[in-house]
Each structure stands twice: as C-alpha cells, then as structure tokens.
C-alpha positions in Angstrom: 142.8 39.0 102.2 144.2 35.2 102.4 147.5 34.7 101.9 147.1 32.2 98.6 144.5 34.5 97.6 147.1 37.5 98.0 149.7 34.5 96.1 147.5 35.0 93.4 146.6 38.2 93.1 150.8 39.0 93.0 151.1 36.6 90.1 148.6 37.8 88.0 149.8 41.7 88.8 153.3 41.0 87.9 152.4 38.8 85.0 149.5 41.8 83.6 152.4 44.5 84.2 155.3 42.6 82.3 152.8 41.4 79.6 151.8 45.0 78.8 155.3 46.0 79.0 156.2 43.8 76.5 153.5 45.2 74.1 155.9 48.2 72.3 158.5 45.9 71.6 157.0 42.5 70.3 156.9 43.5 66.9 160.4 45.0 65.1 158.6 47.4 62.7 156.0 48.8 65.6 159.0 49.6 67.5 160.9 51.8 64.5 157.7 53.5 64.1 157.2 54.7 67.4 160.8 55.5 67.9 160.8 57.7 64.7 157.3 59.1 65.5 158.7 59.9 69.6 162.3 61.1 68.2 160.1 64.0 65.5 158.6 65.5 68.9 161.1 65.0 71.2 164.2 65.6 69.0 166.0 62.7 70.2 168.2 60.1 68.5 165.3 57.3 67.8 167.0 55.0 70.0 167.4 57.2 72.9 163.9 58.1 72.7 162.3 55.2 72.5 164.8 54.0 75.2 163.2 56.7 77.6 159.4 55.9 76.3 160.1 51.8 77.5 161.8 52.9 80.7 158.3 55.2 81.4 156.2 52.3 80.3 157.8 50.2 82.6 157.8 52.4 85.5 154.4 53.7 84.9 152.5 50.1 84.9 155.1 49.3 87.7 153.8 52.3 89.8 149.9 50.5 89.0 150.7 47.1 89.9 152.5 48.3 92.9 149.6 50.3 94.4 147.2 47.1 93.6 149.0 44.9 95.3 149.9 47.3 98.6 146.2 48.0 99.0 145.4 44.3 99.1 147.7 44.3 102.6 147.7 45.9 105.7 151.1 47.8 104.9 151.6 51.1 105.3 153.9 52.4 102.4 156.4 54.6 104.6 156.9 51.2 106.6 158.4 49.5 103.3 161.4 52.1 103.8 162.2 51.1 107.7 165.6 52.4 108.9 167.8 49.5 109.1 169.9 48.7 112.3 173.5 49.9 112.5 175.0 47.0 111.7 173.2 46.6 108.4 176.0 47.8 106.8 178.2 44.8 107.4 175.6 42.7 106.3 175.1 44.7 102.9 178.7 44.6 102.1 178.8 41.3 102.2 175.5 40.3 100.4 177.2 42.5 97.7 180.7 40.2 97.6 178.5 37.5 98.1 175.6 38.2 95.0 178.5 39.0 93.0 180.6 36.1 93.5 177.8 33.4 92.9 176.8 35.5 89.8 180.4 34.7 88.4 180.6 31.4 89.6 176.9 30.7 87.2 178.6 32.5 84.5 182.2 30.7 84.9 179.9 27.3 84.5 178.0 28.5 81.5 181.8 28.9 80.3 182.9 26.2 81.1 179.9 23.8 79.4 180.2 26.2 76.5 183.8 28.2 75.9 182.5 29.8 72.8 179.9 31.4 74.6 179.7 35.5 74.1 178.0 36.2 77.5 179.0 40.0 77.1 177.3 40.1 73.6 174.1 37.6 74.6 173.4 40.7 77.6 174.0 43.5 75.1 171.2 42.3 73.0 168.7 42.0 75.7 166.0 44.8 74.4 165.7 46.8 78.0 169.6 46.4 78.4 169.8 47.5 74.5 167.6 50.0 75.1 169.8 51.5 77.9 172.8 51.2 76.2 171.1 53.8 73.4 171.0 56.4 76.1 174.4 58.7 76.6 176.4 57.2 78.9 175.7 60.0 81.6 172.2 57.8 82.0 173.2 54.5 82.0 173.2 54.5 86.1 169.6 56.2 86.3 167.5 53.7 84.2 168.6 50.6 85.9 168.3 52.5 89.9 164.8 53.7 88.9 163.8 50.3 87.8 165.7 48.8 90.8 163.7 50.8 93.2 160.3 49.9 91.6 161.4 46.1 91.3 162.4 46.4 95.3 159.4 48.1 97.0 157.0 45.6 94.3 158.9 42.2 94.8 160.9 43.0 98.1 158.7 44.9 100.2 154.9 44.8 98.9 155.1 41.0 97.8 157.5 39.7 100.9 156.7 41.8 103.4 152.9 42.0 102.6 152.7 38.5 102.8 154.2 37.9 106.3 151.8 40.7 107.3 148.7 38.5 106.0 150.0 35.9 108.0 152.4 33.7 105.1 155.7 32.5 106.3 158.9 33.6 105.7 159.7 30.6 103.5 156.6 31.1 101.8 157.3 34.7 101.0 160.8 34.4 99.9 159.8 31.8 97.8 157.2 33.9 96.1 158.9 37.3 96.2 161.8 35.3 94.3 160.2 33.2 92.1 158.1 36.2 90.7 161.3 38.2 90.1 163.0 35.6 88.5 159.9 34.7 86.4 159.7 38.9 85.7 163.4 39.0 84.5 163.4 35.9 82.3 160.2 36.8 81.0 162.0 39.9 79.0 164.7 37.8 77.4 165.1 35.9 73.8 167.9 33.5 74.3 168.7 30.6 76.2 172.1 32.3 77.2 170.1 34.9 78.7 167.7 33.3 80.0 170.3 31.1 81.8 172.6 34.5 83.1 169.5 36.2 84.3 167.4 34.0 85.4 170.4 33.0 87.9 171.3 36.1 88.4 168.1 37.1 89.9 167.3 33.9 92.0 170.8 35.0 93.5 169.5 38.4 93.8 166.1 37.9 95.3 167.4 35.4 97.6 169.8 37.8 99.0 167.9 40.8 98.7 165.0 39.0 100.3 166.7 37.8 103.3 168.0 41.5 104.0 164.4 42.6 103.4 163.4 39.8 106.4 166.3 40.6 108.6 165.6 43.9 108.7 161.6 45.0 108.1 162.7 47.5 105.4 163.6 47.0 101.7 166.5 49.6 101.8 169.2 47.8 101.8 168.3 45.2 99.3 167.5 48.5 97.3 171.2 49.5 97.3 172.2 46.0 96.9 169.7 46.1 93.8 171.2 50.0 92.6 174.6 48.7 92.8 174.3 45.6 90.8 172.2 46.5 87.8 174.1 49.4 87.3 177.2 48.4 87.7 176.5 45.1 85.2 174.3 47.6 82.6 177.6 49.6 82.2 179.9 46.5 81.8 177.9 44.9 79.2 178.4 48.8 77.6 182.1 48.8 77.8 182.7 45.0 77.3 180.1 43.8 74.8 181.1 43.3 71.1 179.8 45.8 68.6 178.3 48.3 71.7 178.9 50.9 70.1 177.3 49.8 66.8 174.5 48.6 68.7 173.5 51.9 70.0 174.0 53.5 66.4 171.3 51.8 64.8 167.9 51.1 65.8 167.7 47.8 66.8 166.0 47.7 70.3 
C-alpha cells in the first residue's frame, strides 16, 4: 500500500471507530436507558455499568480498527512491542517531567486569559472521564491503562511505525500519528475548555510519545508514558473536581 493511500485509510479508521463510539452517548435519554437496562442484568450501580459497557465499546471497535490498519502494513504485531535500549529509561523519565510540565504551562495560560476558569470541573464532565469517575475508585487506574495501550499500539505503533515501514518519513508520520490522536481526543469533548486542555494535552503527548516510539522501534515506553499520565490526571480530576462525588451519584454520563 502507498503511503497517502495508507494516510487515508488511518483517517477514515480512526474517524469510523470514534464515530461509532460516540453512538451510546449522543443522546441523554438512550444513555439512561441502557444504563438501567445493563445495571438489571448485571446488578451494577447504572453508572458503573454503563461506565464498563463505554469502556468495552471503546476497546472492542479499537481492537477492529487496529487489526485493519496493521494488515494494510508490512508490520509484524510482536515487532510493535520492541525491547527498548538500556538507556530508555532516562529518556522516559524525562519525557514524563517534560509532558507534564508543558501540560501545566497550557493550563497556567488558559488561567491566566481566564482566572474564573474551573479546569478541574470542565475535565470532570468530559463523558469518558465521567464515566470513569462512576467506577469505585479501585478501577480508576485500569480504564484509562487499557485505553492507553489500545491508543499506543493504534496511533504510536500501527499508524507511526507502519508508515515509516511503507516508506513515509518520520516527519510525515509523527505528524499523522499526532494529528489523529489529537483529532481522536478532542473529538469526544463538549466544551471549548476541554477542547483547549485536551486537545493540548495530547499534541504534547503524541509528540513525546511519538518521538520515543521513533527513537526506539517499539511503542513501550510511550505506553508507560501514556499509563502514567491518564491515570494519574483521571484520578486528580476525581479528587480535585467540584461536586465529584455528586457527579458519580447520579446518572449523568
């Protein structure tokens, strides 16, 4: 396969997968419905069961979308998971400082244009974050790693890595690789506030993450850098957020 031809075939994947994603919860009333009609078989809290139903939707089509794309390149999946060099470890430690530090910076500017800003309560109300925040507080750390780890093989390795293998340059793939996850991630938000904090969130993240991926043929280390950063910022926006604990009380995903 060519390597616009491949350009295109990863946008229209990633746009089919978040598109059907976004299916259960366009529509407030469908979404009580099928978290009443999931929590009578499963005996979950409604919220806590739908929040498990979105996270296997998302997974599921992401699992789909994945194996498309992968068998339009001449990757091998066990090659996606390359051991990194010794001395990856230095460089992961500081992509983390680094991710994290330009993350605050975006957010100290959103601040400072806007003081009365709650960025806390805007992330709270995101429906995948709200969704996770339903979930006993035991989970919290599983949901976001799971979808970190289908996000980093899809965007990281599949997209970045399949395209140098078809030939694309590195610019070309981190480019793509980033714009999709960005594009992914903004995609599943309501707000401008949101928009803003992930949207730049995950240009800094796929930048990063990418140039890991590059440096070192293997999408591991972005993958902790991924594990560590949604799980550690799904769990502030639990403990920080206005009206959390409300939130997850009521069915309002």
């Amino acid at each position: 396969m060519s390597v616009p031809a491949f350009a295109a075939l990863s946008t229209a994947v990633v746009a089919g997968w978040l598109a059907l994603y976004r299916l259960p919860f366009n529509d407030p009333a469908r979404r009580r419905r099928t978290a009443l009609w999931l929590a009578g078989r499963t005996g979950l809290r409604p919220e806590a069961a739908f929040a498990v139903f979105g996270t296997a939707v998302y997974l599921v089509l992401g699992a789909l979308a994945l194996t498309a794309l992968l068998a339009a390149t001449p990757l091998a999946f066990h090659r996606l998971f390359a051991p990194p060099a010794p001395g990856t470890a230095l460089a992961l430690l500081l992509a983390v400082f680094g991710t994290s530090s330009a993350n605050i910076l975006c957010v100290s500017l959103l601040y400072r244009a806007d003081p009365r800003v709650d960025v806390p309560g805007e992330i709270a109300h995101i429906q995948w974050i709200a969704s996770i925040l339903a979930l006993p507080r035991h989970y919290r750390w599983i949901v976001p790693a799971a979808a970190a780890l289908f996000e980093e093989v899809l965007f990281r390795g599949v997209v970045l890595l399949g395209l140098g293998a078809l030939g694309g340059g590195p610019v070309l793939a981190l480019a793509l690789s980033t714009g999709l996850f960005a594009a992914g991630q903004v995609a599943l938000v309501s707000t401008r506030v949101q928009a803003y904090v992930l949207g730049a969130s995950s240009l800094t993240l796929g930048v990063v993450g990418g140039l890991l991926t590059t440096a070192t043929g293997g999408v591991l280390p972005a993958l902790v850098l991924h594990m560590s950063f949604a799980g550690f910022y799904t769990n502030l926006s639990a403990a920080s957020a206005p009206g959390a604990r409300t939130t997850s009380g009521r069915l309002s995903l």
